[in-house]
C-alpha positions as CSV (number, residue, x, y, z in Angstrom):
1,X,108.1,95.1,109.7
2,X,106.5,96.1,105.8
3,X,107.4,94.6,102.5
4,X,109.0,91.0,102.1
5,X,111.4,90.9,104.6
6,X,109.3,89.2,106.9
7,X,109.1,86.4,104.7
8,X,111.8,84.3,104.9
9,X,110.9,81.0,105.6
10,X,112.6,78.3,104.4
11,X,114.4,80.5,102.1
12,X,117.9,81.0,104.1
13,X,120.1,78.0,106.0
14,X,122.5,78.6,108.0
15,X,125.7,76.9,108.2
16,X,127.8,75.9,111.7
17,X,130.1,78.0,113.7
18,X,133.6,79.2,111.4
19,X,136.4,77.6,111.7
20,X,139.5,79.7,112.1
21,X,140.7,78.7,108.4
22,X,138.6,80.3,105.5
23,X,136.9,77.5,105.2
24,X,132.9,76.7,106.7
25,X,131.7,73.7,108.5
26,X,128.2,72.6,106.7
27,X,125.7,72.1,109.9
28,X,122.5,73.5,108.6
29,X,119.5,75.2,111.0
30,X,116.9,76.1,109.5
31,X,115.5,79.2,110.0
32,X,111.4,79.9,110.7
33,X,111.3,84.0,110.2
34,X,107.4,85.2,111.0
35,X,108.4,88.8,112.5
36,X,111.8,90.2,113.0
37,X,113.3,93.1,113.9
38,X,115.0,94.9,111.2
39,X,118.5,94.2,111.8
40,X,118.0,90.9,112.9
41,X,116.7,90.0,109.4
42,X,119.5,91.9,108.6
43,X,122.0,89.8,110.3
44,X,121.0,86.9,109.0
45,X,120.7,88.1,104.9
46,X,124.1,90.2,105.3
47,X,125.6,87.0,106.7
48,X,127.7,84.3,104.7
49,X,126.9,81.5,106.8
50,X,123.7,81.9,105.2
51,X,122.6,79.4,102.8
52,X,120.0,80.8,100.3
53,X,117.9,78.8,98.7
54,X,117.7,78.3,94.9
55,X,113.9,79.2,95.0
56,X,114.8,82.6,96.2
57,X,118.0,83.3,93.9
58,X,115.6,82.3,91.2
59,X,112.7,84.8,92.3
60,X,115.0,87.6,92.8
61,X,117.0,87.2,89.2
62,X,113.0,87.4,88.1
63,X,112.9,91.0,89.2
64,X,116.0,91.8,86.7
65,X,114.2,89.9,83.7
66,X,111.5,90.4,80.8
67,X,111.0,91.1,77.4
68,X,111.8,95.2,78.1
69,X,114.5,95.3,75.3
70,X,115.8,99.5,76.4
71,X,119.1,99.6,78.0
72,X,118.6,100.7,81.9
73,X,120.9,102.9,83.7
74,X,121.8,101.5,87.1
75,X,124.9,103.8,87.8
76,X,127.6,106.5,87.2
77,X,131.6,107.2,87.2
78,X,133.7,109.6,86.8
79,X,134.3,108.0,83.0
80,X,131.9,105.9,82.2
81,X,128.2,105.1,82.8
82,X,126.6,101.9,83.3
83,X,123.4,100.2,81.8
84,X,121.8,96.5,82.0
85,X,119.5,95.8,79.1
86,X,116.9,93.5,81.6
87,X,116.6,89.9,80.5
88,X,120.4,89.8,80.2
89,X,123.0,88.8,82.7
90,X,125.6,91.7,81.6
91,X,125.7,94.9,81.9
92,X,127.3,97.7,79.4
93,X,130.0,100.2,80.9
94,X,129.8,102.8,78.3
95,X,132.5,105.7,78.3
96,X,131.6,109.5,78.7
97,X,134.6,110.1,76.0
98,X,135.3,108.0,73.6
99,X,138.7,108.7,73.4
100,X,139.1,108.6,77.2
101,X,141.6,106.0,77.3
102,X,140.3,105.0,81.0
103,X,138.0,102.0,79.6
104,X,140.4,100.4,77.9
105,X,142.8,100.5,80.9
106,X,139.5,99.1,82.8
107,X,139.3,96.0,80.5
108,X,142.8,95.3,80.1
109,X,143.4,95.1,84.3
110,X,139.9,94.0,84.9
111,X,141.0,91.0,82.6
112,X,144.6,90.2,84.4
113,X,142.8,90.6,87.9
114,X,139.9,88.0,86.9
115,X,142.2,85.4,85.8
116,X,144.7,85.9,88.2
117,X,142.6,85.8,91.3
118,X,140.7,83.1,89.7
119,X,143.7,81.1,90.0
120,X,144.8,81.9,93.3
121,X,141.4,81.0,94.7
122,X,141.4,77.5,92.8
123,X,144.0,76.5,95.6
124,X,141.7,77.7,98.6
125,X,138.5,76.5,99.8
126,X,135.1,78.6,100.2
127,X,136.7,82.0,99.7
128,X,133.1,84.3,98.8
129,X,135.0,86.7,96.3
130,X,133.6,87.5,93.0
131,X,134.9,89.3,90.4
132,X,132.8,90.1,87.2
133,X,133.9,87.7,84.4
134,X,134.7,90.6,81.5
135,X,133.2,89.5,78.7
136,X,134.3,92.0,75.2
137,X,135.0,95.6,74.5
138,X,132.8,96.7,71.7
139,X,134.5,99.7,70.3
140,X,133.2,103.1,68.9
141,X,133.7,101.9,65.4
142,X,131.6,98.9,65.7
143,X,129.2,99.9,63.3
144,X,127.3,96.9,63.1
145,X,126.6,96.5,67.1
146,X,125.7,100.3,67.1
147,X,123.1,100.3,64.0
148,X,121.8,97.2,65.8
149,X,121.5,98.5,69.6
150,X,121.5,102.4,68.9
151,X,117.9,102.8,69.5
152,X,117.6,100.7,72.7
153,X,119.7,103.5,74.7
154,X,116.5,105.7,76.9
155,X,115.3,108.7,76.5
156,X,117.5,111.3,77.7
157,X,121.1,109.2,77.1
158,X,122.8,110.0,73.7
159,X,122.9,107.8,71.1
160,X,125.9,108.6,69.4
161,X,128.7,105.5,69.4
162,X,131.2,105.6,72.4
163,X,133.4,102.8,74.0
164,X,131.8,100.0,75.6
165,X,133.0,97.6,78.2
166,X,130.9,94.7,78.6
167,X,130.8,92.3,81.6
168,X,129.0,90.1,84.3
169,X,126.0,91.5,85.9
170,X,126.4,91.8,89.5
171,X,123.1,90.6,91.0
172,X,121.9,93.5,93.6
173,X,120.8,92.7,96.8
174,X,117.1,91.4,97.0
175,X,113.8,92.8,97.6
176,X,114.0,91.8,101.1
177,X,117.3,93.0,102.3
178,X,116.3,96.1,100.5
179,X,113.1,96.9,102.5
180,X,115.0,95.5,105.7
181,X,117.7,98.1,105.4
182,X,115.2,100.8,104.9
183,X,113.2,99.9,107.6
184,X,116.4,100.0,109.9
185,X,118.2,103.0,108.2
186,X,115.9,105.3,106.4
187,X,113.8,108.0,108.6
188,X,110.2,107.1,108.7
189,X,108.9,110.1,106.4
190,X,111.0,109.2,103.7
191,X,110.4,105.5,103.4
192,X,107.7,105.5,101.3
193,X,109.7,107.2,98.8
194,X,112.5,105.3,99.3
195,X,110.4,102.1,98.4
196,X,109.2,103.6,95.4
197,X,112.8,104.9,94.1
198,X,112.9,102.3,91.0
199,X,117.0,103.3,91.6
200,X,116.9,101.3,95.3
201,X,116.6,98.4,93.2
202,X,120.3,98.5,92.2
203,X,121.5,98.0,95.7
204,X,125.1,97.0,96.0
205,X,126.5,97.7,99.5
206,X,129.9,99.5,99.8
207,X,131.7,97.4,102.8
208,X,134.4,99.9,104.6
209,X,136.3,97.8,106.8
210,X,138.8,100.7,107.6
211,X,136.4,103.6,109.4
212,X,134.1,103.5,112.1
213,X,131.1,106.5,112.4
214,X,129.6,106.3,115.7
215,X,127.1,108.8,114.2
216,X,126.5,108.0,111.0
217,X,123.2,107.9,108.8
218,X,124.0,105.4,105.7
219,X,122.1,106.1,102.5
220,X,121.0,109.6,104.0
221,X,122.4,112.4,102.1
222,X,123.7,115.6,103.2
223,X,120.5,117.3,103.7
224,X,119.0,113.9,104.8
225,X,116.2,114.9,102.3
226,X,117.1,111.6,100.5
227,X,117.6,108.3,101.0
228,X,119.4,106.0,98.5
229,X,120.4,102.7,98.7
230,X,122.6,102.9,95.8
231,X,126.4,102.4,96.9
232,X,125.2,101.8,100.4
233,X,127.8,102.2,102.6
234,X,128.5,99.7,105.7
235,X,131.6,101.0,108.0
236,X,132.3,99.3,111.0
237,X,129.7,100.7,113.5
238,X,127.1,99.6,110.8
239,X,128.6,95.9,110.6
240,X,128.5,95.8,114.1
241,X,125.0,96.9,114.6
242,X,124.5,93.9,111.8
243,X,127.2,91.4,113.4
244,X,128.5,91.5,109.6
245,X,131.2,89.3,110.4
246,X,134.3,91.6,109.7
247,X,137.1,89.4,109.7
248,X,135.8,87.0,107.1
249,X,135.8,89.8,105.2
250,X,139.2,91.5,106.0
251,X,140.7,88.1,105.2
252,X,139.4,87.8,101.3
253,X,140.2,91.7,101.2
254,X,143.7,90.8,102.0
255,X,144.1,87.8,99.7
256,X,142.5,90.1,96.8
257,X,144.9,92.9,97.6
258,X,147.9,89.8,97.6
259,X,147.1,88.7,94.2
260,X,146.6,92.4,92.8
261,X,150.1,93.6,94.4
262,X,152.3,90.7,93.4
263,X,150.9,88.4,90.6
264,X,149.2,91.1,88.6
265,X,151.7,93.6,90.2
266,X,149.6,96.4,89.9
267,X,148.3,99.0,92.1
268,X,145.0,98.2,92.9
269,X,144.0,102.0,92.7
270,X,140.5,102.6,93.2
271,X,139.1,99.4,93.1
272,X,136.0,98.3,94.6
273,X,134.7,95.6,97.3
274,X,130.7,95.3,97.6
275,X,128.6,93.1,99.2
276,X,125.7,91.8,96.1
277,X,124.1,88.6,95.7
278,X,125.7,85.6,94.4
279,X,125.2,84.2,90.9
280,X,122.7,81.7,89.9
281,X,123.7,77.8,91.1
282,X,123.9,76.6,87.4
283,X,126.8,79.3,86.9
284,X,128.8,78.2,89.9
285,X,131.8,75.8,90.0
286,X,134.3,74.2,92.6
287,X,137.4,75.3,92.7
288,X,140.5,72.3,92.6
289,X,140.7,72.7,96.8
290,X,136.8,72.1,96.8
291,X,136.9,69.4,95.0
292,X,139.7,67.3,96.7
293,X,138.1,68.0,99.8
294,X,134.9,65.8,98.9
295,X,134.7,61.8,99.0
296,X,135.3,60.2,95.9
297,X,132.4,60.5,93.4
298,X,130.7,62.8,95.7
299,X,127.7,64.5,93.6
300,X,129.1,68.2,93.8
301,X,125.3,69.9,93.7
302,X,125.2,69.9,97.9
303,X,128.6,71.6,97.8
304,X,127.2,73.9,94.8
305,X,125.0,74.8,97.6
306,X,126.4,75.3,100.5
307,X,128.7,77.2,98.6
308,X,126.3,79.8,97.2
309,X,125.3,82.4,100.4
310,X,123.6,84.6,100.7
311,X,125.2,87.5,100.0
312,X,128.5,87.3,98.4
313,X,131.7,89.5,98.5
314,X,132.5,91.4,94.7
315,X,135.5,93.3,93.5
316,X,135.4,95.5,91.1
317,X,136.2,98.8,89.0
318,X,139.9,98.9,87.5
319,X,140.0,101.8,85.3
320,X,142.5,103.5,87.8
321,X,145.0,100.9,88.3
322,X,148.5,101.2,87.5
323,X,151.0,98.4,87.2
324,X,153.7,98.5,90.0
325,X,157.5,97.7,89.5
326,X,159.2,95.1,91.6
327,X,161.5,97.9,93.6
328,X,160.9,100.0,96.5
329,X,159.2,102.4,94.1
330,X,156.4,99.8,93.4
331,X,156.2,99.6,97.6
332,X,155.7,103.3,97.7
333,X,152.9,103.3,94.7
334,X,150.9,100.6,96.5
335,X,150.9,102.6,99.6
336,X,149.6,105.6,97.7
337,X,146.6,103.3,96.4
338,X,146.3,102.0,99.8
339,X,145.5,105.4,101.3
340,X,144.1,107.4,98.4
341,X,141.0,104.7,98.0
342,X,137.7,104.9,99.8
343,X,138.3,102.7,103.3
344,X,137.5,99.2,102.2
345,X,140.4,97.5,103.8
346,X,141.2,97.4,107.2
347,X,143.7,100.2,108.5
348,X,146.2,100.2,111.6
349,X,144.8,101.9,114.8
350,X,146.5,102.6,117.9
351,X,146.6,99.3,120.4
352,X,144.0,98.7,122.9
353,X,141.8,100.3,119.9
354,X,138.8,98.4,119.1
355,X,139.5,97.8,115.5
356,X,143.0,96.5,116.4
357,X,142.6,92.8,116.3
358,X,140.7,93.4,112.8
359,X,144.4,95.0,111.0
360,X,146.2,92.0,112.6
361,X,144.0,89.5,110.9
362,X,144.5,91.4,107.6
363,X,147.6,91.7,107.5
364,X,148.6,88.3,108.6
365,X,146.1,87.0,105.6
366,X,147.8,89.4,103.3
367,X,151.7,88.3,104.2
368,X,150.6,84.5,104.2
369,X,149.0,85.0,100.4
370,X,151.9,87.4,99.3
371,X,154.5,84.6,100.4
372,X,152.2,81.9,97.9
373,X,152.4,84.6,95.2
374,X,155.6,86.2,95.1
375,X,157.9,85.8,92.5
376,X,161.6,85.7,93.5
377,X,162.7,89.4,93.0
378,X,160.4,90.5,94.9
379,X,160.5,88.1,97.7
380,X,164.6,88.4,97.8
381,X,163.7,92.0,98.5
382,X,160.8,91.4,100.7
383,X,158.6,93.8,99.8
384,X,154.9,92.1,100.8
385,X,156.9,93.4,104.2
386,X,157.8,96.1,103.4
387,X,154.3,97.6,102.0
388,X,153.0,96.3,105.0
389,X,155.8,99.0,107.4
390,X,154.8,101.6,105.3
391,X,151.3,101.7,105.4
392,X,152.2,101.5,109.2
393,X,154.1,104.4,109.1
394,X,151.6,106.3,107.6
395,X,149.1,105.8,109.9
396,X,151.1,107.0,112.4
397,X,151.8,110.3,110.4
398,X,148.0,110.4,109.5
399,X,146.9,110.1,113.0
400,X,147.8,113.5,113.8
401,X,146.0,115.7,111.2
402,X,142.9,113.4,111.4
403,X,143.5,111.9,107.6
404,X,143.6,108.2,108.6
405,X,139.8,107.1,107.5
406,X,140.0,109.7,104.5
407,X,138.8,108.5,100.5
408,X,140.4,109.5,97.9
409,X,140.2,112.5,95.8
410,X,137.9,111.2,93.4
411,X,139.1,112.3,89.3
412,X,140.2,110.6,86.3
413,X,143.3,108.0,86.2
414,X,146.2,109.1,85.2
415,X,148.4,106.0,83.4
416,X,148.3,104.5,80.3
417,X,151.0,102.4,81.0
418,X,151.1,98.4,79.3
419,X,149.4,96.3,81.1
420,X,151.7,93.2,83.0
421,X,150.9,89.7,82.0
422,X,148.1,87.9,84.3
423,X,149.8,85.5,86.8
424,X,149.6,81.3,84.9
């Protein structure tokens, strides 16, 4: 196996066997890599019963640092475009149209969603979500940021002022999970390249809980001329090839989706889950139900640790949300978002299928966080239930013209509607 993902030793741990609650037990074996198998490295970096050291978080933040002071481009949307100006742990979402309203929308839900997950998380243990902390919105007429920054945008990018949103870096995944998963995934005469591609560097993997492609070929595109490791998607055959474990997974999905539906009450249109590394140990913190589960004046940095994997579990992108009302209407927009959006969360399949038990543990997650959410309207008319029937129902009706495991049509969002208050 080429590049640095043979090298490994002493740089993951990995904890004991899961409980069935969220939370881990801490039994650490240490792991002696010399030469592995691609997707055996694999297993073991994609896995969040891996420890990683704070050697190696430092060493791979290194690769994102240095006295280069032009903005980077490391991706693209439909209304915005997004740069990291290396040495910095932010990154710049800067709007195609500056009077596209869409970024404003972004920071205004991003905001409520960070705060009120943030709180719904302080009340259970070891949870690996992240969302990424929004930080300001630096507007068009900001003259002094733009005569200040206006000449670090490259070559190629304008320069005239737009809309900015600026938030948390998300750290991609490291050099060796990125040469692992080319040496598993990408076809042997296009690995060089792929190696090369200074773009592979901003790896964030896409984590589709709710398809499976026997067939597929992540990162390949159509003409397979290409490999790219940007927006890498994992379905279910691919996190079973990995032993990614899936329910984990489905389980923070579901308590995300909670918290969006009925304390931000929003939509959750078009958001994001991706699997990137975690944040550096010094940025970290227990939540209230971390703490209380440690001894009295028990030094927190082993369960700083233990708590930092290594991969960790981010949501994002909230320009196309739309605030819900507390009715049957809100039910039905929900439903909408749940089926127009790329396949992140798990979706119902017929029983005896193979994904079955993996729908069941979502949406028991989701009904037991909706119940600790709720607000009273909502729970007199029971409609955590109630979304739950209907995306049921429309499996069934999908199942017949093959639409089940379909994104959505991708385009700008439509509402500029007020944003709710974030959930206290």
């Amino acid at each position: 196996m080429s590049g640095s993902s043979t090298d490994m030793t002493d740089s993951f741990t990995q904890s004991g066997p899961q409980s069935s609650s969220m939370a881990d037990s801490f039994l650490e074996v240490k792991h002696e890599v010399a030469v592995e198998a691609p997707g055996e490295s694999l297993s073991k970096l994609l896995s969040i019963r891996s420890v990683i050291s704070e050697h190696t978080v430092q060493k791979q933040h290194s690769e994102h640092t240095g006295g280069i002071l032009s903005f980077r481009s490391i991706g693209r949307g439909f209304c915005a475009e997004i740069f990291h100006e290396p040495g910095t742990r932010s990154i710049l979402k800067r709007a195609h149209d500056r009077s596209d309203i869409q970024l404003w929308h972004d920071y205004m839900f991003h905001t409520a969603v960070f705060h009120s997950i943030g709180s719904a998380l302080d009340n259970i243990q070891f949870v690996h979500l992240s969302i990424p902390k929004p930080m300001r919105f630096i507007a068009a007429n900001n003259e002094q940021w733009w005569a200040t920054h206006r000449q670090q945008w490259p070559p190629g990018h304008p320069r005239e002022a737009s809309n900015i949103l600026e938030m948390q870096l998300i750290p991609p995944l490291p050099h060796q999970t990125r040469q692992a998963l080319i040496d598993q995934y990408c076809p042997f005469n296009l690995r060089t390249e792929a190696q090369k591609d200074p773009n592979n560097q901003n790896c964030l993997i896409r984590l589709y809980l709710g398809i499976r492609r026997p067939h597929g070929r992540p990162g390949l595109d159509e003409a397979r001329s290409h490999f790219s490791l940007r927006n890498f998607e994992a379905d279910l055959q691919v996190c079973s090839d990995l032993s990614i474990d899936t329910a984990v997974h489905a389980k923070t999905m579901a308590i995300a989706l909670a918290v969006m539906h009925w304390s931000v009450k929003c939509n959750a249109q078009d958001v994001e889950f991706v699997l990137g590394s975690p944040i550096p140990l010094a940025e970290m913190a227990l939540t209230r139900s971390e703490i209380e589960s440690l001894p009295l004046f028990t030094s927190s940095d082993a369960a700083l640790k233990q708590k930092r994997r290594a991969v960790q579990l981010w949501l994002l992108d909230f320009n196309q949300v739309e605030p819900i009302s507390m009715d049957e209407d809100g039910v039905r927009n929900a439903v909408r978002a749940f089926w127009i959006n790329d396949p992140y969360y798990p979706r119902p399949v017929p029983a005896g299928d193979a994904d079955e038990e993996l729908w069941t543990v979502f949406k028991k997650e989701y009904l037991g966080q909706s119940e600790r959410c709720v607000d009273e309207l909502a729970r007199k008319r029971d409609l955590p239930t109630r979304f739950i029937e209907e995306v049921e129902k429309e499996a069934e009706k999908r199942r017949g013209n093959g639409l089940v495991s379909r994104g959505p049509p991708k385009g700008k969002g439509k509402s500029s509607a007020p944003i709710p208050k974030a959930a206290t």
